[in-house]
N, C-alpha and C positions, 0 to 999 in steps of 0.2 A: 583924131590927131594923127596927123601924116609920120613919118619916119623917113625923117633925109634932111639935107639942106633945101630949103626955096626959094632965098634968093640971093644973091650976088656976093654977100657980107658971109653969110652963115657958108657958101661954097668955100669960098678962103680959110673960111675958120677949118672945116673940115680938113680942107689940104695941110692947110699948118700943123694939123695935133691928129693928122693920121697914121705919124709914125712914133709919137709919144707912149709911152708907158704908163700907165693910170696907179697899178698897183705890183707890186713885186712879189707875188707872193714866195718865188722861191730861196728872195732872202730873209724870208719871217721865220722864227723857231716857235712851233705850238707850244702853249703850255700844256696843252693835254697830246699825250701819247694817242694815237688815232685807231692803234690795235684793242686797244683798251675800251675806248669809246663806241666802237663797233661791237666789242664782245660784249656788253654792258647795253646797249639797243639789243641786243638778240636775247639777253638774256629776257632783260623786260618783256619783247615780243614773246619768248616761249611763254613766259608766268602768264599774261594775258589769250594764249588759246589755249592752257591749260584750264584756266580759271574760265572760258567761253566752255569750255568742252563741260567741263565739271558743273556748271550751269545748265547746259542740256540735258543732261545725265540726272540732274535732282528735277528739274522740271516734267521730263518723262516718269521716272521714279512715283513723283506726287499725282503725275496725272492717272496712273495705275491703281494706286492706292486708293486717291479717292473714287476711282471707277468701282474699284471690289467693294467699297463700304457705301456704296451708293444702294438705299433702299427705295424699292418706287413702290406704290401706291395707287392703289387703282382709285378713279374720284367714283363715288356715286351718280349714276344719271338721274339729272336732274329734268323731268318730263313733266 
């Protein structure tokens, strides 16, 4: 799908509503404070690489552990 006018009708239309306003936003008032919303993403994001970190951290942990308690066993040859 193209991006533009193509023909005759759709050029007009473009010239007419090229100097239109679609949305305002700088006369909208948020209901959420945007300082807030920001500090509130960051925080989430640290909890989640804390909690990635501390997943790594017990993963290696375990893989230690069961490395030490790992008994091997020699098989018998069977000839």
């Amino acid at each position: 799908m193209a991006v533009g006018a193509r023909d005759y009708i759709d050029k007009l239309l473009v010239k007419k509503y090229a100097d239109e306003k679609v949305d305002n936003h700088d006369s909208m008032e948020s209901m959420i404070d945007p300082q807030k919303m920001l500090d509130a993403m960051n925080d989430v994001a640290t909890i989640q690489r804390n909690m990635f970190m501390l997943s790594q951290k017990l993963c290696t942990t375990c893989y230690a552990i069961n490395a030490k308690a790992a008994r091997y066993q020699k098989k018998a040859d069977v000839a």
